[in-house]
N, C-alpha and C positions, 0 to 999 in steps of 0.2 A: 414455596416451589421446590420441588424435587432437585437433588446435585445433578441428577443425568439429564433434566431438563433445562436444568439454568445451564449447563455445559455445551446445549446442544446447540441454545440460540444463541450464547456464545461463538462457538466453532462456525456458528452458521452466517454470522456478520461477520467474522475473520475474513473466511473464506470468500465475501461477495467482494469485502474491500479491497483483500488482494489479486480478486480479478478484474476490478477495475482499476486498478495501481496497476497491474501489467500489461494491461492494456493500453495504455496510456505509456506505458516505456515502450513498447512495442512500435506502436503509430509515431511516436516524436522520434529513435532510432533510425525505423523504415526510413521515413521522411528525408533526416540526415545522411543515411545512406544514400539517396538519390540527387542529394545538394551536394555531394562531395566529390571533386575533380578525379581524385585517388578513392583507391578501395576501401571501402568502410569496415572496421572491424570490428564486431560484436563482441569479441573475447569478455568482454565483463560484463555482460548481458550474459552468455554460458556460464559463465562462473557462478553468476548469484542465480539464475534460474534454470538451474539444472544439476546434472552428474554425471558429466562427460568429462571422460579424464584427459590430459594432456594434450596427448595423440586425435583423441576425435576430437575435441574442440578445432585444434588445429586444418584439421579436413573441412571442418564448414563454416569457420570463422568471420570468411569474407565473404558467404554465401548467404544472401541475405532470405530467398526464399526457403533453403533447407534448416535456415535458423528459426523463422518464424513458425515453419511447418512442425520442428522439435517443439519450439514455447508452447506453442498454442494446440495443439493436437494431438502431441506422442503419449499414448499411456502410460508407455515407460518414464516417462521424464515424472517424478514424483511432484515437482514441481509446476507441472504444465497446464495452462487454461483450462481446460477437457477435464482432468481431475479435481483441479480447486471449484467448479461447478460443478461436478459431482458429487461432490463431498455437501459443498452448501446444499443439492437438493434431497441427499439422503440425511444430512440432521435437519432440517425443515420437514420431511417427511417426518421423521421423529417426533416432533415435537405442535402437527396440525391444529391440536386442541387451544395452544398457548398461540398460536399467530392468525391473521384473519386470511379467508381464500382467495381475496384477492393477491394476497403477497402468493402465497402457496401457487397458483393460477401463473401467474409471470414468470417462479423463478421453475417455474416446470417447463412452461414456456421457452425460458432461455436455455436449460439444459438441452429441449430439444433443437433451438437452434446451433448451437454448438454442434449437436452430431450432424446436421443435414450434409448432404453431401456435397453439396453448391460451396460449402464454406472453405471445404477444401479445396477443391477445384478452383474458383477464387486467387486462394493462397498459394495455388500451385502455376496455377498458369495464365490469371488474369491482374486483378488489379489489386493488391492485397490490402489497401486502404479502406478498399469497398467494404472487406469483410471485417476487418479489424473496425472501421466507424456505424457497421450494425451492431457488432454484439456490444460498442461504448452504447449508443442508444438507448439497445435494449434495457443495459444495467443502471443506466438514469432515469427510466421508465418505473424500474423495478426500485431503486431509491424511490423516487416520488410516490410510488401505492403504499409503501413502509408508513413514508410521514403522514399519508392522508387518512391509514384505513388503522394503523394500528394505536389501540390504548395504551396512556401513561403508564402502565404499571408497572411490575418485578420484571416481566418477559421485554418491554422496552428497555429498563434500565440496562439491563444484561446485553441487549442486542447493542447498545450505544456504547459501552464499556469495551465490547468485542471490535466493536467501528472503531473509536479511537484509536483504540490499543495499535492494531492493524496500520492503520493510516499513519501513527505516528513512528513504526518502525519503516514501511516503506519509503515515509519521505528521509526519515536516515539513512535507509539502504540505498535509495537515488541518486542523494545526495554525493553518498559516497563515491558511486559507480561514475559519477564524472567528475568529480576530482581526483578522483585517482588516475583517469585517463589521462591527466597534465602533471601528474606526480605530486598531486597538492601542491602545485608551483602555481601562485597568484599570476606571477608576470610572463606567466607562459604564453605563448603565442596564439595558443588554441582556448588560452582560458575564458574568453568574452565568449567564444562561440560555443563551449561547453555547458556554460551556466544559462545562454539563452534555451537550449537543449534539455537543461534542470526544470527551466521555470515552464514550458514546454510539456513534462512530464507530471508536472504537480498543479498543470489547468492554474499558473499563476504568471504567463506574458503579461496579459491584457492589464490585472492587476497593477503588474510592475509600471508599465508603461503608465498609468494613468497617475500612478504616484510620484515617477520622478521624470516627468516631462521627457521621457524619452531616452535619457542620459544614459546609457548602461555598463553602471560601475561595480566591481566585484564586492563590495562590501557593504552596499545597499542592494543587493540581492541574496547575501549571504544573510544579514539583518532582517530580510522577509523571509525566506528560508526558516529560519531559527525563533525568529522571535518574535514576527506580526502577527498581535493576538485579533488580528480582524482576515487574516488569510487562513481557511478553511483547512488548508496544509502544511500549514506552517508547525512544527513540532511543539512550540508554544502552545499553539490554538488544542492541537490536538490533546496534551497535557491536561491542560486546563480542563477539558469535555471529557478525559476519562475521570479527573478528580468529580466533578458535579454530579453525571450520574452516577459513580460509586457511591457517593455520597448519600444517593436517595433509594439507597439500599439499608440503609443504618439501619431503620423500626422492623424490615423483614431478615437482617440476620442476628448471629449469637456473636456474642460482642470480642470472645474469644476466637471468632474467626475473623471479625473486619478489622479491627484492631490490628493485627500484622499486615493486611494489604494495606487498609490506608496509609500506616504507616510509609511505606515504603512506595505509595503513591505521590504522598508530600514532600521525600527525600528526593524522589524523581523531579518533581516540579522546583522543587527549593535549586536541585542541583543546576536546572536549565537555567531557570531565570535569575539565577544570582554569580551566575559565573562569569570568569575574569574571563572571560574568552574573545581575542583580540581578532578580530575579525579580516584584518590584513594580513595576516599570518597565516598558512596552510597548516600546519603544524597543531597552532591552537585549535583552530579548525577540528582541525583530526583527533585531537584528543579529547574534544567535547562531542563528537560524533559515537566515539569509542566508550563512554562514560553513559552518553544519553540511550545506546544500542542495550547497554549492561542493566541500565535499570529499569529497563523496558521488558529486558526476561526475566529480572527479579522479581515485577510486579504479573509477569504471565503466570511464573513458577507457582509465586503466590496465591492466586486465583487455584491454581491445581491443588495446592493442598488442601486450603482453608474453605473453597466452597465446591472442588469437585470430586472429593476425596483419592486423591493422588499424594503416596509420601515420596 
């Protein structure tokens, strides 16, 4: 397979994961906002999805509609809904030959739902849930033609590699974005209701709930979180799924290029699953968030040099 093609289905499962990752912080947020007595404040929701400095965060902080209308719609916002399915449907454009029409068919599909103009109208002046649990739909429709229609081959592996990858930094950037809201302070008063908020964003309540009869303690959800290799989100699971299909890339590449990603695939894994990181602690917490974020660009960086030709 060509570098600009393994590149593009790459980019092109980034991009679908992290629009349904922000999609998913978006609807669990809103949600929150609406259960909250006092004003809800987005500020680290602008922070990580977007580029509004100081001053305009500050103008629409507590505005729930003129925040989701920036996430999900603004052109300008480099990071916003509207773009990252832009992007997925121009590398998916790029690369028709390597994917089947059926995927091609949906994620064109979804791009055009995103512009209709119902979606903003919606967002703007009706029920913003509506439109935010279509385009989740839609993007679980468009996972499922993936699993059913596409072949095992180089352009899967690459596409699963780009899915992991993705899914395993937003569930650390999530993660983050609500403990930081309590100052990484365990015994904070807002901390139960923050992590319910996490599990919430990463499609793992129901999970939770079914594993620990109900009980909801910081450190058996920080433990799914991190480290349940049977939760689909968990940074573990996620690990784990980039090392395997990496892996089934070994006989199609030059050994001089896998050899530094795996490397530094395994250092990533090694580092999660073997570390002291004491779970009652915000701190540990935090420096294992900080460690696991770091080696997650190492192995992005990596992928850029050794198979898309990027120094």
């Amino acid at each position: 397979m060509l570098s600009r093609v393994a590149e593009s289905v790459f980019w092109l499962a980034r991009y679908m994961e992290r629009t349904n990752g922000l999609l998913r912080v978006l609807r669990t947020n809103y949600v929150a906002s609406q259960d909250e007595m006092k004003e809800y404040n987005w500020r680290s929701v602008l922070q990580t999805y977007g580029y509004l400095n100081p001053a305009q965060i500050a103008k629409i902080e507590y505005d729930s509609r003129a925040v989701l209308q920036y996430v999900l719609l603004d052109r300008n916002n480099d990071a916003s809904l509207i773009n990252n399915i832009t992007r997925a449907r121009e590398n998916a454009k790029a690369v028709q030959d390597h994917i089947t029409k059926e995927m091609w068919h949906n994620l064109n599909a979804y791009y055009l739902l995103i512009r209709e103009p119902q979606i903003e109208q919606t967002v703007k002046y009706g029920d913003p849930l509506t439109a935010l649990d279509a385009l989740l739909k839609h993007g679980l429709f468009l996972y499922g033609t993936i699993t059913m229609t596409m072949t095992r081959g180089e352009a899967y592996n690459f596409l699963n590699v780009g899915q992991y990858l993705e899914r395993a930094i937003i569930s650390t950037d999530v993660t983050d974005i609500k403990l930081k809201e309590v100052g990484y302070d365990l015994k904070h008063e807002a901390m139960l209701p923050s992590l319910r908020y996490l599990l919430f964003s990463l499609s793992g309540y129901e999970t939770y709930l079914k594993s620990s009869k109900g009980v909801v303690e910081c450190e058996s959800i920080m433990k799914q979180v991190l480290y349940n290799q049977d939760f689909v989100h968990s940074i573990l699971y996620c690990m784990e799924h980039i090392d395997r299909y990496f892996k089934r890339l070994h006989l199609q590449s030059i050994s001089e290029s896998y050899q530094p990603v795996q490397f530094l695939i395994g250092k990533g894994l090694s580092n999660l699953k073997y570390s002291s990181c004491n779970l009652k602690d915000g701190a540990s917490i935090k420096s294992l968030l900080v460690q696991t974020r770091k080696d997650l660009q190492q192995i992005s960086r990596a992928l850029n040099t050794n198979y898309f030709g990027y120094t």
